[in-house]
mmCIF entry with sequence, helices, sheets and N, C-alpha, C, O atoms, coordinates in Angstrom:
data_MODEL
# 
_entry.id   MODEL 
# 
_entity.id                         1 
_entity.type                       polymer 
_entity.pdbx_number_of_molecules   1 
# 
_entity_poly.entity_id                      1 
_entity_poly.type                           'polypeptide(L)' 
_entity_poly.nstd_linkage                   no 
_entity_poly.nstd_monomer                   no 
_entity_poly.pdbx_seq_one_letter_code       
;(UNK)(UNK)(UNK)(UNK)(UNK)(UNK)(UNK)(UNK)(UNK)(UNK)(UNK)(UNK)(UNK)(UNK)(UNK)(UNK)
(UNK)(UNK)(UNK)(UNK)(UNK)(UNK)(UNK)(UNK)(UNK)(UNK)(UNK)(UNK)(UNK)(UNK)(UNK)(UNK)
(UNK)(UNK)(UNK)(UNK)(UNK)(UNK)(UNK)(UNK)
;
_entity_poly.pdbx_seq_one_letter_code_can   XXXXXXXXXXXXXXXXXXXXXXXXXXXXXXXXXXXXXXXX 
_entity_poly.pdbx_strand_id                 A 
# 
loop_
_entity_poly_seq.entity_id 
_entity_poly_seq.num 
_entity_poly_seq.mon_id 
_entity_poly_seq.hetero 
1 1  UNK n 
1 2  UNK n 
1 3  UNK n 
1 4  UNK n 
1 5  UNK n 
1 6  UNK n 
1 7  UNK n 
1 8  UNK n 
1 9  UNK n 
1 10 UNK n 
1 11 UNK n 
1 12 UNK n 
1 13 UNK n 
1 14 UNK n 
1 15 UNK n 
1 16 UNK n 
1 17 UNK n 
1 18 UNK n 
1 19 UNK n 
1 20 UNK n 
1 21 UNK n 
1 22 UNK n 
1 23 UNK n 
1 24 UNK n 
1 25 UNK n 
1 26 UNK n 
1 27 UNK n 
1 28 UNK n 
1 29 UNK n 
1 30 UNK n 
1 31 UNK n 
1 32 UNK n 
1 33 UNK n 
1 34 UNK n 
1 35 UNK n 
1 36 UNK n 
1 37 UNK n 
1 38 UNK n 
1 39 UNK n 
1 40 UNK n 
# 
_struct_asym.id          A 
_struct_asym.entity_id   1 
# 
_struct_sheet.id               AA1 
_struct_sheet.type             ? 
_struct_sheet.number_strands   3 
_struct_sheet.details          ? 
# 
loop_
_struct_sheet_order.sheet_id 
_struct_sheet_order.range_id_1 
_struct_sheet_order.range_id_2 
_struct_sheet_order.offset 
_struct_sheet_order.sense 
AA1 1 2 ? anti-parallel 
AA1 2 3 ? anti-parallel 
# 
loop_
_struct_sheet_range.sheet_id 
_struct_sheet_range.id 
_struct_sheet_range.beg_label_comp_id 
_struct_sheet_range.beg_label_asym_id 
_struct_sheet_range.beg_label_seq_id 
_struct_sheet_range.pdbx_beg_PDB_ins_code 
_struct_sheet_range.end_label_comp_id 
_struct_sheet_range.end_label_asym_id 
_struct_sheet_range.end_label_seq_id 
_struct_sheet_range.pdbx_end_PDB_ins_code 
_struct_sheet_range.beg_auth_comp_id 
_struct_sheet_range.beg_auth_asym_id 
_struct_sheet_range.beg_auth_seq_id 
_struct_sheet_range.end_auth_comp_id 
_struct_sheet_range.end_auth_asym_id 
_struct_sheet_range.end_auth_seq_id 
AA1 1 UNK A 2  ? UNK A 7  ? UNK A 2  UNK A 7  
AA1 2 UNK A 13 ? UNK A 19 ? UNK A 13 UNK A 19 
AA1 3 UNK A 29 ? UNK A 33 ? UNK A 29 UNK A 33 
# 
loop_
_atom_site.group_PDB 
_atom_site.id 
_atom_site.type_symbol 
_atom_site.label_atom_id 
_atom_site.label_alt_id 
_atom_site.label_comp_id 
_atom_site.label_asym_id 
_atom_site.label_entity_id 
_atom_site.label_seq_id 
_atom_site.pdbx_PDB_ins_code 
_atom_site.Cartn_x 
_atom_site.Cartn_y 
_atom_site.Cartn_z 
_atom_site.occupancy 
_atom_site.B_iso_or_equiv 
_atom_site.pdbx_formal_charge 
_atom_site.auth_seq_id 
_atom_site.auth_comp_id 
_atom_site.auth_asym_id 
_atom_site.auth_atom_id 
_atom_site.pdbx_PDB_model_num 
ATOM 1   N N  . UNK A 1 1  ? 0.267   -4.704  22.844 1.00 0.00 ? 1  UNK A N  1 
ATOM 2   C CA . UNK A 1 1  ? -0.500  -4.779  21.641 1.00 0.00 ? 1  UNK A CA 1 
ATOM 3   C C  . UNK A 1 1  ? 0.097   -3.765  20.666 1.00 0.00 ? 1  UNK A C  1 
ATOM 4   O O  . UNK A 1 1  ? -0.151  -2.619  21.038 1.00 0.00 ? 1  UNK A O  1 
ATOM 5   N N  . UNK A 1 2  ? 0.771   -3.822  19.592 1.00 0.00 ? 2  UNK A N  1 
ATOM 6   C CA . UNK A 1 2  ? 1.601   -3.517  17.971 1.00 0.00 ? 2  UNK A CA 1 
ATOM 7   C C  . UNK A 1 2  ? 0.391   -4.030  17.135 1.00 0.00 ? 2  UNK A C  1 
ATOM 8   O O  . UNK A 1 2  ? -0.458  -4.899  17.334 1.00 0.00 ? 2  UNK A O  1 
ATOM 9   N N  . UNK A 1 3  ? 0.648   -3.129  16.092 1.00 0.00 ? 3  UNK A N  1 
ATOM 10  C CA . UNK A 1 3  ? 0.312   -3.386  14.511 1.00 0.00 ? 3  UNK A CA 1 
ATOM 11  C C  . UNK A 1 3  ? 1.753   -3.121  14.098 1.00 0.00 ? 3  UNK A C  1 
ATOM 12  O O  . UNK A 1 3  ? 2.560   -2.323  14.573 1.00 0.00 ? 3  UNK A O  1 
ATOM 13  N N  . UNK A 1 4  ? 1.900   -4.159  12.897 1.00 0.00 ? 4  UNK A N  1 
ATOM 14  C CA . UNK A 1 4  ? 3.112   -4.389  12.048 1.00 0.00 ? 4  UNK A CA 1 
ATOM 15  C C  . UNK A 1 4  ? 2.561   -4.151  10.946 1.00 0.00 ? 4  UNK A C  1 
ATOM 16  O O  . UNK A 1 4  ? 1.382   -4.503  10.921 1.00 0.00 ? 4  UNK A O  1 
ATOM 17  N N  . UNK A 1 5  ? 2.968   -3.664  9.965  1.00 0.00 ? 5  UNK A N  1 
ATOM 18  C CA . UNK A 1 5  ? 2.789   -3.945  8.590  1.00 0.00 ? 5  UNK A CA 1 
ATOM 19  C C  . UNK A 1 5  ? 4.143   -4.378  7.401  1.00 0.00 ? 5  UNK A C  1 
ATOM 20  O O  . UNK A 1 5  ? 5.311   -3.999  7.484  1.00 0.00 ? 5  UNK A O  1 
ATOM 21  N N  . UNK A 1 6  ? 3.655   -5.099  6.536  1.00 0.00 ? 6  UNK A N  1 
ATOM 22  C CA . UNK A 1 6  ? 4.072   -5.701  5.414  1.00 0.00 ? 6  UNK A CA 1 
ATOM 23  C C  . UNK A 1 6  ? 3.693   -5.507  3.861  1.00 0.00 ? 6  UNK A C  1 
ATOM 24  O O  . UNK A 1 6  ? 2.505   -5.228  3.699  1.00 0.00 ? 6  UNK A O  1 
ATOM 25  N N  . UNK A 1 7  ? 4.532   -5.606  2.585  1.00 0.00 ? 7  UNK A N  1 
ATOM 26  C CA . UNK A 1 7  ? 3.294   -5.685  1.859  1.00 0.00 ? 7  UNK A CA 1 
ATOM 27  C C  . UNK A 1 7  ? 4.331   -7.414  1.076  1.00 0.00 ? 7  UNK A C  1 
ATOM 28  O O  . UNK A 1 7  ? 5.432   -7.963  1.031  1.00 0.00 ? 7  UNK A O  1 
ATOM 29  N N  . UNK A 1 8  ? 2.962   -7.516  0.650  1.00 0.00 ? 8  UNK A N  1 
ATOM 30  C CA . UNK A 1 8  ? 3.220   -8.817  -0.805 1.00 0.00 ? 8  UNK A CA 1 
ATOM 31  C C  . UNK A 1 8  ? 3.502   -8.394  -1.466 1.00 0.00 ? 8  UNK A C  1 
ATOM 32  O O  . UNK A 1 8  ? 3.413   -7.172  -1.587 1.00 0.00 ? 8  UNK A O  1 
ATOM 33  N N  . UNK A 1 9  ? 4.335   -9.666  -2.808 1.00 0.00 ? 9  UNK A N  1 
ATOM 34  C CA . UNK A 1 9  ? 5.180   -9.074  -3.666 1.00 0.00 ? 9  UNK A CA 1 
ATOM 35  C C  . UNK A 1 9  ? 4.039   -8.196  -4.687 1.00 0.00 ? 9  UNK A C  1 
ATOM 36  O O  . UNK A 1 9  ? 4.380   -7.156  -5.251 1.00 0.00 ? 9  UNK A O  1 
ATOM 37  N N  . UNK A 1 10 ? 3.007   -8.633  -4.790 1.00 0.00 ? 10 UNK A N  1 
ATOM 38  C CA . UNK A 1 10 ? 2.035   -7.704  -5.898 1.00 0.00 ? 10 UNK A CA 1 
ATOM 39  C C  . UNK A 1 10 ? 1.909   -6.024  -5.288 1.00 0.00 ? 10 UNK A C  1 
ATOM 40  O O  . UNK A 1 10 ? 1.594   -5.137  -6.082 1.00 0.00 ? 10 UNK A O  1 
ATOM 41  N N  . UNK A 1 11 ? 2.145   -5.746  -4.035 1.00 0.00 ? 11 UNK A N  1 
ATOM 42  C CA . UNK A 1 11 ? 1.874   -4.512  -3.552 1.00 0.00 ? 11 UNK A CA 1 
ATOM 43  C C  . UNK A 1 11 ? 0.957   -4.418  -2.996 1.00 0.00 ? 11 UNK A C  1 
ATOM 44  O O  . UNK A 1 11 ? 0.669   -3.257  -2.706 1.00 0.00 ? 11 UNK A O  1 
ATOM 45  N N  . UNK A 1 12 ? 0.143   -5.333  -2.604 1.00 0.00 ? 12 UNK A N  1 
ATOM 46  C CA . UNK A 1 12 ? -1.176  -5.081  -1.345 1.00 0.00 ? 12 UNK A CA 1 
ATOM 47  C C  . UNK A 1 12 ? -0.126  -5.383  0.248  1.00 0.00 ? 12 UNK A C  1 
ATOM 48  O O  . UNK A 1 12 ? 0.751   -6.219  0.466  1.00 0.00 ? 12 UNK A O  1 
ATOM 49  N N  . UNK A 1 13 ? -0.721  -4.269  1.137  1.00 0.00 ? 13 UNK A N  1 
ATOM 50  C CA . UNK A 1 13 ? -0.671  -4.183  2.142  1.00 0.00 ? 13 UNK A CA 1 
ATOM 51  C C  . UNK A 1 13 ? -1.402  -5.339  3.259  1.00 0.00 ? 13 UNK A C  1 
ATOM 52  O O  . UNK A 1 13 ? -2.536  -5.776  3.060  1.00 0.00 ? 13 UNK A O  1 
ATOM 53  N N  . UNK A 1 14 ? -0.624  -5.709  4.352  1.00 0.00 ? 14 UNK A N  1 
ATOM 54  C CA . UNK A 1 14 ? -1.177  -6.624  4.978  1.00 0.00 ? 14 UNK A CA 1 
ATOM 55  C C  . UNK A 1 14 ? -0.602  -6.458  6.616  1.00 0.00 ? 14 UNK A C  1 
ATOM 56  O O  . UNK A 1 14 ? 0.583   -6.734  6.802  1.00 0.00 ? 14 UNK A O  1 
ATOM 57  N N  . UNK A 1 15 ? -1.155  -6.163  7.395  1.00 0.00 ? 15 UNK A N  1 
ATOM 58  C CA . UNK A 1 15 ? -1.318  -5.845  8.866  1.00 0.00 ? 15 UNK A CA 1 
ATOM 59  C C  . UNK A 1 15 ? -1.200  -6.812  9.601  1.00 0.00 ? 15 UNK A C  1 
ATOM 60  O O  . UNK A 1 15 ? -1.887  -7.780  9.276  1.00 0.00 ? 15 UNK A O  1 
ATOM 61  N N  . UNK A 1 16 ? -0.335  -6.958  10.829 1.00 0.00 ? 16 UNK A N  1 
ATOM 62  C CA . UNK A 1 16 ? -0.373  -8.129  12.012 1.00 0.00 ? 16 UNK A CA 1 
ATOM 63  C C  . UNK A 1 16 ? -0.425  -7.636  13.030 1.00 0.00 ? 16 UNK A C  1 
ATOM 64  O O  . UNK A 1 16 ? 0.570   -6.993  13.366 1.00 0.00 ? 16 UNK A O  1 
ATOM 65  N N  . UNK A 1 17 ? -1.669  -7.713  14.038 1.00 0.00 ? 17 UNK A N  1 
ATOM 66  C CA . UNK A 1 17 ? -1.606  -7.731  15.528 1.00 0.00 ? 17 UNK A CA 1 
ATOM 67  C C  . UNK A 1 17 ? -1.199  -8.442  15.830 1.00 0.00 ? 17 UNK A C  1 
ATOM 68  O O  . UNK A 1 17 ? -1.240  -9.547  15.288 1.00 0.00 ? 17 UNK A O  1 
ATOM 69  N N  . UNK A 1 18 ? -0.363  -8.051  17.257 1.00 0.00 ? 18 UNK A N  1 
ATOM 70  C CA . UNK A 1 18 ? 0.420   -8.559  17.809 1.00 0.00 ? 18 UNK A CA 1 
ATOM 71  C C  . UNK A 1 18 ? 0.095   -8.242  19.275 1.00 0.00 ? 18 UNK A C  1 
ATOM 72  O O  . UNK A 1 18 ? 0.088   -7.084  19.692 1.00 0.00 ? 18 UNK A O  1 
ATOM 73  N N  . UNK A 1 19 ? -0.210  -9.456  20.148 1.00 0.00 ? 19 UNK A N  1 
ATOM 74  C CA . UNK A 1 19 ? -0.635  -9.272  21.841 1.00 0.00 ? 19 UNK A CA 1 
ATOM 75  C C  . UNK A 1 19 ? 0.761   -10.265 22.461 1.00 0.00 ? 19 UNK A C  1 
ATOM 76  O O  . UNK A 1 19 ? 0.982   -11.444 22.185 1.00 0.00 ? 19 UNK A O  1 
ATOM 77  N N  . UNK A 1 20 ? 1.649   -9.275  23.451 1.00 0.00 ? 20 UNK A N  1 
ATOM 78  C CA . UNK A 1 20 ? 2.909   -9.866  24.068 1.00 0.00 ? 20 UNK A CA 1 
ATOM 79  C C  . UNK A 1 20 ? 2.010   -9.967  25.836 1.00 0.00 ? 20 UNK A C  1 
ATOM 80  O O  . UNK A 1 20 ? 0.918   -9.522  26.190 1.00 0.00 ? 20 UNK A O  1 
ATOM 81  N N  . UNK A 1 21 ? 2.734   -10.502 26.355 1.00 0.00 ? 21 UNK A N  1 
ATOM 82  C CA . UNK A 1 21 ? 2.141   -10.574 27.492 1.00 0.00 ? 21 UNK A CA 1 
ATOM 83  C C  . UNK A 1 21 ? 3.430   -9.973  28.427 1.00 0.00 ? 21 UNK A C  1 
ATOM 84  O O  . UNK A 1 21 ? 4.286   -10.745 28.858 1.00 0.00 ? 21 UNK A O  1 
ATOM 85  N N  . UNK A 1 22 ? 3.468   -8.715  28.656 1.00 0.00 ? 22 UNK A N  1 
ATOM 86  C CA . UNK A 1 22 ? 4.832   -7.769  28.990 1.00 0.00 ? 22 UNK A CA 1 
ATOM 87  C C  . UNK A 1 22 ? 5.303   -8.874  30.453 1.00 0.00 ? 22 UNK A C  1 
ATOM 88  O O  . UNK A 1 22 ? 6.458   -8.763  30.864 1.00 0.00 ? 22 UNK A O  1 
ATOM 89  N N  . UNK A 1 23 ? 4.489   -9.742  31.051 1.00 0.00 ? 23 UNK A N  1 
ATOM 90  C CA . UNK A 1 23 ? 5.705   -10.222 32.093 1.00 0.00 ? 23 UNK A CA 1 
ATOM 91  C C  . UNK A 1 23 ? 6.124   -11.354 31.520 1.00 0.00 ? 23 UNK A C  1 
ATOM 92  O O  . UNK A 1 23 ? 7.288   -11.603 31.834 1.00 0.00 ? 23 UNK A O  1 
ATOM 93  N N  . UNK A 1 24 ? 5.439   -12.459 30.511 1.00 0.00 ? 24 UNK A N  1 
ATOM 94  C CA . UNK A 1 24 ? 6.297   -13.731 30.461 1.00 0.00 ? 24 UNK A CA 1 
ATOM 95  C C  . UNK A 1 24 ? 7.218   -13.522 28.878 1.00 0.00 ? 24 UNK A C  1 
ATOM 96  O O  . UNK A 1 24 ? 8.047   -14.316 28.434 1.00 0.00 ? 24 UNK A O  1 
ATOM 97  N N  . UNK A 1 25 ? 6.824   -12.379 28.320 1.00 0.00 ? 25 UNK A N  1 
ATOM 98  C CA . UNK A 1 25 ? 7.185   -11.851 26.896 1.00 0.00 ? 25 UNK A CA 1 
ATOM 99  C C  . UNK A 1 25 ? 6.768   -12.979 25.948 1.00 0.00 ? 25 UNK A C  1 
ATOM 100 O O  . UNK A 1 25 ? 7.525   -13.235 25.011 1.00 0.00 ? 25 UNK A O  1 
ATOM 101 N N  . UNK A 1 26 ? 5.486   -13.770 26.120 1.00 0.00 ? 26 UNK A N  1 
ATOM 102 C CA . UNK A 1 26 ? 5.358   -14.665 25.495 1.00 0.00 ? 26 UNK A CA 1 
ATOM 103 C C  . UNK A 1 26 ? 4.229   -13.579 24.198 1.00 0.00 ? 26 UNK A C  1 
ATOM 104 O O  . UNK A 1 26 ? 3.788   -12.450 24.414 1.00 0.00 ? 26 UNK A O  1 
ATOM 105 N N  . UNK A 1 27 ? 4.054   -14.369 23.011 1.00 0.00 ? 27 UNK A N  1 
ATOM 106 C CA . UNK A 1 27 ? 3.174   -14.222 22.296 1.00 0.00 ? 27 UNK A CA 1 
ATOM 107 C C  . UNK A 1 27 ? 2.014   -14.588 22.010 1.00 0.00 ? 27 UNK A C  1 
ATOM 108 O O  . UNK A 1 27 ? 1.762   -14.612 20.805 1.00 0.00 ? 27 UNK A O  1 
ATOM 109 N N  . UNK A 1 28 ? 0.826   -15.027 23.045 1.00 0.00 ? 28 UNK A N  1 
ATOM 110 C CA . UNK A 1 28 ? -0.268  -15.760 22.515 1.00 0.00 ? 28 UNK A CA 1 
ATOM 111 C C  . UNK A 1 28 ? -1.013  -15.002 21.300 1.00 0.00 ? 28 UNK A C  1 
ATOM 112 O O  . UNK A 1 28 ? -1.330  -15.725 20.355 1.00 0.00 ? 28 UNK A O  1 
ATOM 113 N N  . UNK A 1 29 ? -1.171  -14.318 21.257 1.00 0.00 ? 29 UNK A N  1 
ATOM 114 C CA . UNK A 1 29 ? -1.685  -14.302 19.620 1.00 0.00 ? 29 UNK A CA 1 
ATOM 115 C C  . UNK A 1 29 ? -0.896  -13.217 18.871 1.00 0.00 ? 29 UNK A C  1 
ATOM 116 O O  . UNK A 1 29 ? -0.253  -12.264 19.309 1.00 0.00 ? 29 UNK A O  1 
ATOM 117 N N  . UNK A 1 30 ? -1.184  -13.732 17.321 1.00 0.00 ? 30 UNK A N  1 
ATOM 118 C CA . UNK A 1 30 ? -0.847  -13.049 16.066 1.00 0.00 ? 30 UNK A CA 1 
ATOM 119 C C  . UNK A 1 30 ? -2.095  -13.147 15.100 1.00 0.00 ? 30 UNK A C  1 
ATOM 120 O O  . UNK A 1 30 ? -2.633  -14.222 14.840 1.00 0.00 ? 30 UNK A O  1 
ATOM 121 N N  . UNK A 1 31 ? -2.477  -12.020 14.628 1.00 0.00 ? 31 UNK A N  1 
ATOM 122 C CA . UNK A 1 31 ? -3.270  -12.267 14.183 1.00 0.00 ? 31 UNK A CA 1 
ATOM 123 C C  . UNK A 1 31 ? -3.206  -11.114 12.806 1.00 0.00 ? 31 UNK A C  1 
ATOM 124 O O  . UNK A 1 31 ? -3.122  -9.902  13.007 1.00 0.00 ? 31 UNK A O  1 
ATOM 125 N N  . UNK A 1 32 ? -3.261  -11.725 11.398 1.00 0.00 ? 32 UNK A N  1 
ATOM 126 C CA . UNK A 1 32 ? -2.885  -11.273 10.327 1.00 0.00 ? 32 UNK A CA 1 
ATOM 127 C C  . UNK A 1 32 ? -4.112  -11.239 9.388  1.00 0.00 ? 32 UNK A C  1 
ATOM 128 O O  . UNK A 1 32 ? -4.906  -12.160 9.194  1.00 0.00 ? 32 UNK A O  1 
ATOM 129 N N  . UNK A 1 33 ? -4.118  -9.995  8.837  1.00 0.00 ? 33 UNK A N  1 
ATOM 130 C CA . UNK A 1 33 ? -5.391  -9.836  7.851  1.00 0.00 ? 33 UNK A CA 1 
ATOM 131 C C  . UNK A 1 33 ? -4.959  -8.582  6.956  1.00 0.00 ? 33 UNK A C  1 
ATOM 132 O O  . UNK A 1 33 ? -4.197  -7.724  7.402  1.00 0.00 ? 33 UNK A O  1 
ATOM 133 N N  . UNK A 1 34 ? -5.532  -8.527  5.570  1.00 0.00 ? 34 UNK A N  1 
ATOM 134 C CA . UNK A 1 34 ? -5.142  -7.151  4.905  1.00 0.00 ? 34 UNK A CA 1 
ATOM 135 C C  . UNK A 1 34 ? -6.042  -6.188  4.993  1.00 0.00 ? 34 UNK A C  1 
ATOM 136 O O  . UNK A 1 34 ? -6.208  -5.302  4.155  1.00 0.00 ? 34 UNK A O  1 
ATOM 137 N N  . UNK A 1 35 ? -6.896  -6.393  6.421  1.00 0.00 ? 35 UNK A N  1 
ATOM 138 C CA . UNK A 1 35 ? -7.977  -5.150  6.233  1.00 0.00 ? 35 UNK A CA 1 
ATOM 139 C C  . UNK A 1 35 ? -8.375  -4.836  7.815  1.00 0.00 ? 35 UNK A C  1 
ATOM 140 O O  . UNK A 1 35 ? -9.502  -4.802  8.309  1.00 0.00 ? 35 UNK A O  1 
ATOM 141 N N  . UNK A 1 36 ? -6.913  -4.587  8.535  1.00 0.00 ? 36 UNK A N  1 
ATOM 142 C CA . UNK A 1 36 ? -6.916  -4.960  10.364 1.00 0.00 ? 36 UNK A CA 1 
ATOM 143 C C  . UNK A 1 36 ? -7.262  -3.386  10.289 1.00 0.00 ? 36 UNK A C  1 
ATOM 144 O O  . UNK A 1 36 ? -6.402  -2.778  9.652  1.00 0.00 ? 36 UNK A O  1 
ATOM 145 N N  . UNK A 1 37 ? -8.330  -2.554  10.790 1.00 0.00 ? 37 UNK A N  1 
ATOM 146 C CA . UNK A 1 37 ? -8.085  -1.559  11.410 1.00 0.00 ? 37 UNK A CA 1 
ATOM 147 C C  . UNK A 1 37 ? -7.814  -1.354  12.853 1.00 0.00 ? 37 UNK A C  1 
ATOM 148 O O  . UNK A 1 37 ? -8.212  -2.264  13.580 1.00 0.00 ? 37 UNK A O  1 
ATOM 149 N N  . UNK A 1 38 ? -7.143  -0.219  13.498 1.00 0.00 ? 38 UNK A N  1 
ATOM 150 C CA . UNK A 1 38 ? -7.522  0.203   14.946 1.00 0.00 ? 38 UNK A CA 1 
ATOM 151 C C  . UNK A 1 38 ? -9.160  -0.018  15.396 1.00 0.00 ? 38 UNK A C  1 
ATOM 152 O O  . UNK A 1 38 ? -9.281  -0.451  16.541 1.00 0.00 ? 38 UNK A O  1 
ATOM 153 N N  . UNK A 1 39 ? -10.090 0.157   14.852 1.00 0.00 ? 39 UNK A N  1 
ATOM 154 C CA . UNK A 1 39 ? -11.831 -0.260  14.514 1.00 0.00 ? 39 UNK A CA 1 
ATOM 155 C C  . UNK A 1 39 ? -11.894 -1.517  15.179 1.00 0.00 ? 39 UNK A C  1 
ATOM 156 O O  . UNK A 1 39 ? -12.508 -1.587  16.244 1.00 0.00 ? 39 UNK A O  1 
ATOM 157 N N  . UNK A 1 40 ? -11.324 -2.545  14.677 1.00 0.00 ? 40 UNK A N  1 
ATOM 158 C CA . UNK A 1 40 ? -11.343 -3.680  15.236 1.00 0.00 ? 40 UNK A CA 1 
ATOM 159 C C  . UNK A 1 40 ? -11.512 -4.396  16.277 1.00 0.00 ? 40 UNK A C  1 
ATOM 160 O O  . UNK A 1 40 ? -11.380 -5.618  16.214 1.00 0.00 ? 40 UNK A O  1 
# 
């Protein structure tokens, strides 16, 4: 489990969790929002 961040071209910030599954290194979820805290 990562947080990534990005921003858009206007300059707002936008966050992606990210859950790998460390033995098949697959990705079942991504999950993108501009207001992801650690809180979450």
């Amino acid at each position: 489990m990562d947080f990534m961040s990005e921003r858009f071209e206007n300059g707002i910030y936008f966050r992606v969790l990210t859950i790998i599954d460390q033995f098949t290194r697959e990705c079942p979820l991504l999950w993108a929002d501009v207001s992801l805290t650690g809180l979450n």
